[in-house]
N, CA, C and O atoms as a CHARMM CRD file, in Angstrom:
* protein
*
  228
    1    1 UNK  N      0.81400  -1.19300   0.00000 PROA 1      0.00000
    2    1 UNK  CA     0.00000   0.00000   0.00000 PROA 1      0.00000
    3    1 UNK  C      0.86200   1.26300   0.00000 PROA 1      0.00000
    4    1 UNK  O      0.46500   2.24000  -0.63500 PROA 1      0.00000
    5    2 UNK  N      2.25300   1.31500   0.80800 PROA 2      0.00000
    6    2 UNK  CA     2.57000   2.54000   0.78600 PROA 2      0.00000
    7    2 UNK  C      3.59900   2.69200  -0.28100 PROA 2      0.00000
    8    2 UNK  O      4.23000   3.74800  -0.23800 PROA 2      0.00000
    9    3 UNK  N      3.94200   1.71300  -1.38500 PROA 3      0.00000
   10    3 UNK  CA     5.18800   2.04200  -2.15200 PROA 3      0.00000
   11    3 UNK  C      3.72200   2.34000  -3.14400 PROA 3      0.00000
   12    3 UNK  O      3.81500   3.53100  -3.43800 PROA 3      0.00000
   13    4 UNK  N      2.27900   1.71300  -3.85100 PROA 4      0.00000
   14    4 UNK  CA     1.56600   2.19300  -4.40300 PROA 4      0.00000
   15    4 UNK  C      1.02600   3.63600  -4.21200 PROA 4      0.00000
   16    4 UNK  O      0.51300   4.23200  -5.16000 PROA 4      0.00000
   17    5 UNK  N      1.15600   4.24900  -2.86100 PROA 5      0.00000
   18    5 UNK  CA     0.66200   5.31000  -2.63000 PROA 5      0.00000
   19    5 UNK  C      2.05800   6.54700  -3.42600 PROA 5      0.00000
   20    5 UNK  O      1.86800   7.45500  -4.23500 PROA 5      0.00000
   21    6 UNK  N      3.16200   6.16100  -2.89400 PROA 6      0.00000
   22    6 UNK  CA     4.16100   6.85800  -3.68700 PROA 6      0.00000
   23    6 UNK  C      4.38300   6.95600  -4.92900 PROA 6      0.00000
   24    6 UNK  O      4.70800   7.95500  -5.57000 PROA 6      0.00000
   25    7 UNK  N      4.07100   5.11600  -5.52800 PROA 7      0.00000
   26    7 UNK  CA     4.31000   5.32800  -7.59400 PROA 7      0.00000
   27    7 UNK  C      2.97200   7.09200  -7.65900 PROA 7      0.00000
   28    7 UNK  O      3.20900   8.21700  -8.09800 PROA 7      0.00000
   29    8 UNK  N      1.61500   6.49000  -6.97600 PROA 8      0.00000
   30    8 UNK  CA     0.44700   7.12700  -7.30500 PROA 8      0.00000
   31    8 UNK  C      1.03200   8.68200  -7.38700 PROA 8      0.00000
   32    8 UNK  O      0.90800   9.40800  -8.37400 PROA 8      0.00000
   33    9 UNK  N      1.71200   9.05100  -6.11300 PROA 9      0.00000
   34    9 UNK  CA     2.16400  10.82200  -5.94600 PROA 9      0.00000
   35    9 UNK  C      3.13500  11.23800  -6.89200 PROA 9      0.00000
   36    9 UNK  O      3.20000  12.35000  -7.41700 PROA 9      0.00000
   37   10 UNK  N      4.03300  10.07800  -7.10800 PROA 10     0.00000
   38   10 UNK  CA     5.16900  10.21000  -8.61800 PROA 10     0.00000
   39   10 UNK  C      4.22200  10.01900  -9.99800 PROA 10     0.00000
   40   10 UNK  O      4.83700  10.13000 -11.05900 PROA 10     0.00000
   41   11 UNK  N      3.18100   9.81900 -10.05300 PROA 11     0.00000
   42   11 UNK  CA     2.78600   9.74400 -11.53000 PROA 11     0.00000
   43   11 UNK  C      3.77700   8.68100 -11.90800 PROA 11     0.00000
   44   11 UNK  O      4.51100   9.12000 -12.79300 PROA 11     0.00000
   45   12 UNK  N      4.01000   7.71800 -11.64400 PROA 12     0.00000
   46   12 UNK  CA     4.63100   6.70300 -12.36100 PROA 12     0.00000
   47   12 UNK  C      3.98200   5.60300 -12.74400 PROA 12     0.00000
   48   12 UNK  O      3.48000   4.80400 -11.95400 PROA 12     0.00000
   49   13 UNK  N      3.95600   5.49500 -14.08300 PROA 13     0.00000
   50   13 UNK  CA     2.76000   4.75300 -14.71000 PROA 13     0.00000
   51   13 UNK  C      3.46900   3.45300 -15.13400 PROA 13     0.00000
   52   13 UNK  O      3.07900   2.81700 -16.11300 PROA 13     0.00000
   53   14 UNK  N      4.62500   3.02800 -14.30300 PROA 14     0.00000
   54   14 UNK  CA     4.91200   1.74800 -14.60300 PROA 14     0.00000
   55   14 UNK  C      5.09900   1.05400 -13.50000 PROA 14     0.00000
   56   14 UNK  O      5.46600  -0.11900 -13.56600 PROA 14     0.00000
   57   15 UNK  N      4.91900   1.55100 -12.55900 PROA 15     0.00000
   58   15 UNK  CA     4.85200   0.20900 -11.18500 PROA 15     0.00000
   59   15 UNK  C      3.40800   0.33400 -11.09900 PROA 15     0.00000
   60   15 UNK  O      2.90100   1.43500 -11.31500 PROA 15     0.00000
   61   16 UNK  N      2.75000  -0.58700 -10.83200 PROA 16     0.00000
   62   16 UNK  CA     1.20200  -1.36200 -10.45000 PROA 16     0.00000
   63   16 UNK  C      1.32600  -2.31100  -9.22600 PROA 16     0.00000
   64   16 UNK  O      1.07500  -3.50700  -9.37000 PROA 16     0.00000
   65   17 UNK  N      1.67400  -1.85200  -8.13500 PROA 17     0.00000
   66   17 UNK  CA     2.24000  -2.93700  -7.39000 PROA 17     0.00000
   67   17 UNK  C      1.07900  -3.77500  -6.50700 PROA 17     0.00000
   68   17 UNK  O     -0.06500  -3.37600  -6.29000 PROA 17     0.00000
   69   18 UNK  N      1.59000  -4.86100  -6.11700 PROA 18     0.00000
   70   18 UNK  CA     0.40500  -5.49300  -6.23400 PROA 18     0.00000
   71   18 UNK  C      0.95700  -6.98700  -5.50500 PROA 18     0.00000
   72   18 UNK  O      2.14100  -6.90800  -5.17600 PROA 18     0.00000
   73   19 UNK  N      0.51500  -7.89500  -5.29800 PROA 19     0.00000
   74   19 UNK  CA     1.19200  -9.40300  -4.51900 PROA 19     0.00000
   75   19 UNK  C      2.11700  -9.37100  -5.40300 PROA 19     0.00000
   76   19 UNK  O      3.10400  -8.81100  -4.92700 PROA 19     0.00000
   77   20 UNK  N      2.30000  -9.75400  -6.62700 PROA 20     0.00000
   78   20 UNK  CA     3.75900 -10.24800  -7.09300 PROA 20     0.00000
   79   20 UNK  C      4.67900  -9.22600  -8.13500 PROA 20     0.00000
   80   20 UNK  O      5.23000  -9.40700  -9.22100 PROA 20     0.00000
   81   21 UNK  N      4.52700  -7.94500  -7.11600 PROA 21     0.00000
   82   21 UNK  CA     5.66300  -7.50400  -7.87200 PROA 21     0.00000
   83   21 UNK  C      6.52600  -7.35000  -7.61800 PROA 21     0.00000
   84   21 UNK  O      7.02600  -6.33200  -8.09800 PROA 21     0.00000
   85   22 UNK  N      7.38000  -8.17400  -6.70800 PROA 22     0.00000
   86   22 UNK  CA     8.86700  -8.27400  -6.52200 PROA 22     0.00000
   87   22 UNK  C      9.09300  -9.69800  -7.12600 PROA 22     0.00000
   88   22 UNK  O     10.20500 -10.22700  -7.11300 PROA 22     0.00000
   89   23 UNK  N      7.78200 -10.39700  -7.75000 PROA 23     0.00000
   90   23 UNK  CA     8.47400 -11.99500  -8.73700 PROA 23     0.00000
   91   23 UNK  C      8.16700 -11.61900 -10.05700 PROA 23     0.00000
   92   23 UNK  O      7.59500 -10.53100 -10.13400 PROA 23     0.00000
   93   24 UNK  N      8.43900 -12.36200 -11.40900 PROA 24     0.00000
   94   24 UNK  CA     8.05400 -12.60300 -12.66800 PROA 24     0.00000
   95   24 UNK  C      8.80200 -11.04500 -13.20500 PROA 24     0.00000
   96   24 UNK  O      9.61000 -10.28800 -12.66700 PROA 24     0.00000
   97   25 UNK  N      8.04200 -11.02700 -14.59600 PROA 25     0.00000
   98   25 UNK  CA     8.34700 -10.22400 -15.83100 PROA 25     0.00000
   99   25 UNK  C      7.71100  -9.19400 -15.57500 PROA 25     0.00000
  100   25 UNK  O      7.47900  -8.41200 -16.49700 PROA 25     0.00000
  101   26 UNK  N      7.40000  -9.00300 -14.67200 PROA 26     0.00000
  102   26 UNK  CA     6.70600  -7.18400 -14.64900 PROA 26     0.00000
  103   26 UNK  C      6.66200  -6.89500 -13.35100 PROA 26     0.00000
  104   26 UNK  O      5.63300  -6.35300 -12.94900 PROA 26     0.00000
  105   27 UNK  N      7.71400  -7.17100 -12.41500 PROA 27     0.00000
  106   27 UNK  CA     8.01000  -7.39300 -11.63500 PROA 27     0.00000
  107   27 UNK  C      8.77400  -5.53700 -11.20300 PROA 27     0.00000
  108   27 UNK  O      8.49700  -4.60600 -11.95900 PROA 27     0.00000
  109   28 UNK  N      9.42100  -5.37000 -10.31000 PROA 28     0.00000
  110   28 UNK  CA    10.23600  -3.79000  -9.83100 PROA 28     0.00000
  111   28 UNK  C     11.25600  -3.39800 -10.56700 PROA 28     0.00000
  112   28 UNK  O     11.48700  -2.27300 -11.01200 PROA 28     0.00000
  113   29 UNK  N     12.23700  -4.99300 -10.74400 PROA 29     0.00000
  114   29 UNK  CA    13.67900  -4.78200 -10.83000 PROA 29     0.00000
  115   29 UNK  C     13.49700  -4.50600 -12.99100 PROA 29     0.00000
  116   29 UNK  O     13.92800  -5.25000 -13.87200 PROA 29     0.00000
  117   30 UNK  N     12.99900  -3.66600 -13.08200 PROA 30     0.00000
  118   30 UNK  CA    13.25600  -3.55300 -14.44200 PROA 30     0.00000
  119   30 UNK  C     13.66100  -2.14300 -14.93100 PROA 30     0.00000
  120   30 UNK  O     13.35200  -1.07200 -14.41000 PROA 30     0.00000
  121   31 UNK  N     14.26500  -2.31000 -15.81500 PROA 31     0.00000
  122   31 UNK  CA    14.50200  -0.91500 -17.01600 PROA 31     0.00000
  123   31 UNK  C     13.83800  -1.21500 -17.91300 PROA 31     0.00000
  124   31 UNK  O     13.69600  -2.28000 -18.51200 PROA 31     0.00000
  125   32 UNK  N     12.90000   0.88700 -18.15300 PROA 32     0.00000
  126   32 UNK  CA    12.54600   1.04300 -19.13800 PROA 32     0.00000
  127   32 UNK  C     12.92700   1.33700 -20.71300 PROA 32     0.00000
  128   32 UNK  O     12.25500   2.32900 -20.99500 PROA 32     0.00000
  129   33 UNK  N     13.53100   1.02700 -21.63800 PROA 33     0.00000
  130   33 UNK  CA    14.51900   1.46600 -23.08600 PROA 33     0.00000
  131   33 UNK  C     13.19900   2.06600 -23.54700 PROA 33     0.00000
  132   33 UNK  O     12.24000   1.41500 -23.13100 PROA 33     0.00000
  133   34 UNK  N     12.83300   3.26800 -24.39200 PROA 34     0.00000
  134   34 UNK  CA    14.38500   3.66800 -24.45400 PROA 34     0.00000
  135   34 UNK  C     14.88400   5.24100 -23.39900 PROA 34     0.00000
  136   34 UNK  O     15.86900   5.97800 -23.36600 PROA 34     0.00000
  137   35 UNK  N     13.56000   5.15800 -22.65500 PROA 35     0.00000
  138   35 UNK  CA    13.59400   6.17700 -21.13600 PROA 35     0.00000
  139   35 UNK  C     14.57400   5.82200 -20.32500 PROA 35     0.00000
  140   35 UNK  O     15.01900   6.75200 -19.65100 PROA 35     0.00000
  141   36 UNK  N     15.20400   4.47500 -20.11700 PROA 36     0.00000
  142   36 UNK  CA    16.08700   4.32400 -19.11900 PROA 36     0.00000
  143   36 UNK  C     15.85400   4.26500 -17.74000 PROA 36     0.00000
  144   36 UNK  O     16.56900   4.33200 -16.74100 PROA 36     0.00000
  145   37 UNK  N     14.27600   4.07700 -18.02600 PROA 37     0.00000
  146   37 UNK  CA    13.69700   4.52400 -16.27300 PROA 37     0.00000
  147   37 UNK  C     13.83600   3.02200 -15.30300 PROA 37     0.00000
  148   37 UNK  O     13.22300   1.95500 -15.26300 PROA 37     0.00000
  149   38 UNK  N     14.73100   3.49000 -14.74600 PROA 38     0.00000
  150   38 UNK  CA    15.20500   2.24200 -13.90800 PROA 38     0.00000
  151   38 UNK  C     14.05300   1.95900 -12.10100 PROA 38     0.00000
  152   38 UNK  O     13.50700   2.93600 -11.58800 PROA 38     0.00000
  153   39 UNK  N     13.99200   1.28600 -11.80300 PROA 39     0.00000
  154   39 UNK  CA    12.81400   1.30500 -11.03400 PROA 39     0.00000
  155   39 UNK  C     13.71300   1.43500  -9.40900 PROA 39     0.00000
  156   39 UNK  O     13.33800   2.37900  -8.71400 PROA 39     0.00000
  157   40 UNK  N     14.40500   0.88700  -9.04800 PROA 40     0.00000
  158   40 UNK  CA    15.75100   1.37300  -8.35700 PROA 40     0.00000
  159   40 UNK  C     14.93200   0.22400  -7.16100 PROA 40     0.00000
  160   40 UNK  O     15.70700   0.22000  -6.20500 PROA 40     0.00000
  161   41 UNK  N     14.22200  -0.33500  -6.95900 PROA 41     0.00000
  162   41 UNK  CA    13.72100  -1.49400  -5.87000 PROA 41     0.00000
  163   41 UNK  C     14.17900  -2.75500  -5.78200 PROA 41     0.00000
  164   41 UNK  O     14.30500  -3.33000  -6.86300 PROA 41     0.00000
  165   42 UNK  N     14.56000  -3.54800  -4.49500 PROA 42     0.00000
  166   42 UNK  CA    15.25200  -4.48000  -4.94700 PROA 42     0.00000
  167   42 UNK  C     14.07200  -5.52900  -3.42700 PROA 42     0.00000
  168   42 UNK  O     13.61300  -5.00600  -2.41100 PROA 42     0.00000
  169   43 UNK  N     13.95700  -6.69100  -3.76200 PROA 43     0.00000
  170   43 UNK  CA    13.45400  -7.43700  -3.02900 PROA 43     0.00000
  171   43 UNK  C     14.12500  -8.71900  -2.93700 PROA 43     0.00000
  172   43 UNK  O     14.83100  -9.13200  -3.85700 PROA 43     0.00000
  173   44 UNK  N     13.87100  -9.57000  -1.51700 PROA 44     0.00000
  174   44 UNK  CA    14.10800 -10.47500  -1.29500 PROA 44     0.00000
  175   44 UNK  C     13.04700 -11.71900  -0.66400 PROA 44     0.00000
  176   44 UNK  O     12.36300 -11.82200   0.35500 PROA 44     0.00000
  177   45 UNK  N     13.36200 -12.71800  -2.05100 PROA 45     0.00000
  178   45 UNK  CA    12.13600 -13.39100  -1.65900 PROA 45     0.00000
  179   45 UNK  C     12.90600 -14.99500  -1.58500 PROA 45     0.00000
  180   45 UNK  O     12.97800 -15.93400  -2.37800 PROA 45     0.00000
  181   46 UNK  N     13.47100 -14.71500  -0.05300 PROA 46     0.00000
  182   46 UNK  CA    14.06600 -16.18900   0.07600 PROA 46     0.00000
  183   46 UNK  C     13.41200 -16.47000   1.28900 PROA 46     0.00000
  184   46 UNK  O     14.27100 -16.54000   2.16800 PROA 46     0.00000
  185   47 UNK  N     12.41700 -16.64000   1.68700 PROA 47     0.00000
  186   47 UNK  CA    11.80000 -16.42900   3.24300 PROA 47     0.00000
  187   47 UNK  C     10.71400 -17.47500   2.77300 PROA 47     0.00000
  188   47 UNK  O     10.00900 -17.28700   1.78100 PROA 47     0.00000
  189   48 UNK  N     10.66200 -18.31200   3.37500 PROA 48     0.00000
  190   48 UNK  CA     9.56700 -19.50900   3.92900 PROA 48     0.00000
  191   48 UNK  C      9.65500 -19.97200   2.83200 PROA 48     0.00000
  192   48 UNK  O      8.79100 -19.58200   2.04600 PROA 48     0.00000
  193   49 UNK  N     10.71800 -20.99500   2.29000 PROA 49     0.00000
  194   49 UNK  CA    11.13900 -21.90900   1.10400 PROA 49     0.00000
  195   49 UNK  C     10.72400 -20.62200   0.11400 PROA 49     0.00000
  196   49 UNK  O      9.71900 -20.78300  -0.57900 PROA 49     0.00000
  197   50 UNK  N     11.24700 -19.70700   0.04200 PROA 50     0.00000
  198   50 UNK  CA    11.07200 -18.35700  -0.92000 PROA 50     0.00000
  199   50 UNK  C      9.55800 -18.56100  -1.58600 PROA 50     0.00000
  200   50 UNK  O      9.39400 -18.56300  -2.80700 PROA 50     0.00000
  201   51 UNK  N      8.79500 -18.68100  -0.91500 PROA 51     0.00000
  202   51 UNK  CA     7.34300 -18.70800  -0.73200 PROA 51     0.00000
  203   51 UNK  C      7.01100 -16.94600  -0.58100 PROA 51     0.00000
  204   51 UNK  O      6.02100 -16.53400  -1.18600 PROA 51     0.00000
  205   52 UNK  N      7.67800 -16.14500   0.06200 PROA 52     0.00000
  206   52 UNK  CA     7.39500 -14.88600   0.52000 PROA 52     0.00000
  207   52 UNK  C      8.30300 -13.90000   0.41100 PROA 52     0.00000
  208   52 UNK  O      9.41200 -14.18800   0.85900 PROA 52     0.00000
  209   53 UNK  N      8.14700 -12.60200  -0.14200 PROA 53     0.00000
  210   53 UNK  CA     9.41400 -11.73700  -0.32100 PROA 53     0.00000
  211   53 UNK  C      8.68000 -10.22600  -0.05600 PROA 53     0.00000
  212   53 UNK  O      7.50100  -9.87400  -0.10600 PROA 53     0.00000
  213   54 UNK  N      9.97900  -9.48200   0.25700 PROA 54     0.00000
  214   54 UNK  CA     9.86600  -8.46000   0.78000 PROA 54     0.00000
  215   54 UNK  C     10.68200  -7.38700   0.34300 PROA 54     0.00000
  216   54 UNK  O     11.83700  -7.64400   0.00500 PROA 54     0.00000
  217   55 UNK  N     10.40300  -6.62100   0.31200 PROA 55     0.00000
  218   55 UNK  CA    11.26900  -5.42700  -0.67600 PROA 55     0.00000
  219   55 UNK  C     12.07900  -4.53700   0.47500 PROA 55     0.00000
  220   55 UNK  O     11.63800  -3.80700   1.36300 PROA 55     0.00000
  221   56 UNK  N     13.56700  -4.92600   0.07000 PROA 56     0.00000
  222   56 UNK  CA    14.80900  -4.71400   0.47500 PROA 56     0.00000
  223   56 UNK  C     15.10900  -3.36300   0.35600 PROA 56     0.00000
  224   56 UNK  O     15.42200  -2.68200   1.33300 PROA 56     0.00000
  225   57 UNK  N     15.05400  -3.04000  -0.48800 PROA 57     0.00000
  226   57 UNK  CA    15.35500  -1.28800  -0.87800 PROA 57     0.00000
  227   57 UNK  C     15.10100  -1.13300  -1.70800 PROA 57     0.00000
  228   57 UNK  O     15.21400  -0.00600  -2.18800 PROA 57     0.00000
């Protein structure tokens, strides 16, 4: 809720965050080409047989 409340105040129309966006292809850790907009979040999802993750910085 509160990293969505921040994309929301940044107008940043590429995080949707949501249960799995620190896993898969549309996930935090991405760059945008050809903006370069790097998402700068990093999570760790090695917690309960990496069943569960949590965003690191």
């Amino acid at each position: 809720l509160v990293l969505q409340t921040i994309s929301s105040k940044l107008q940043n129309k590429y995080w949707n965050v949501n249960q799995s966006s620190c896993i898969g292809a549309n996930g935090f850790n991405l760059t945008f080409w050809p903006d370069e907009i790097y998402s700068g979040v990093n999570c760790d999802c090695s917690f309960n047989n990496s069943t569960v993750c949590h965003v690191t910085n």
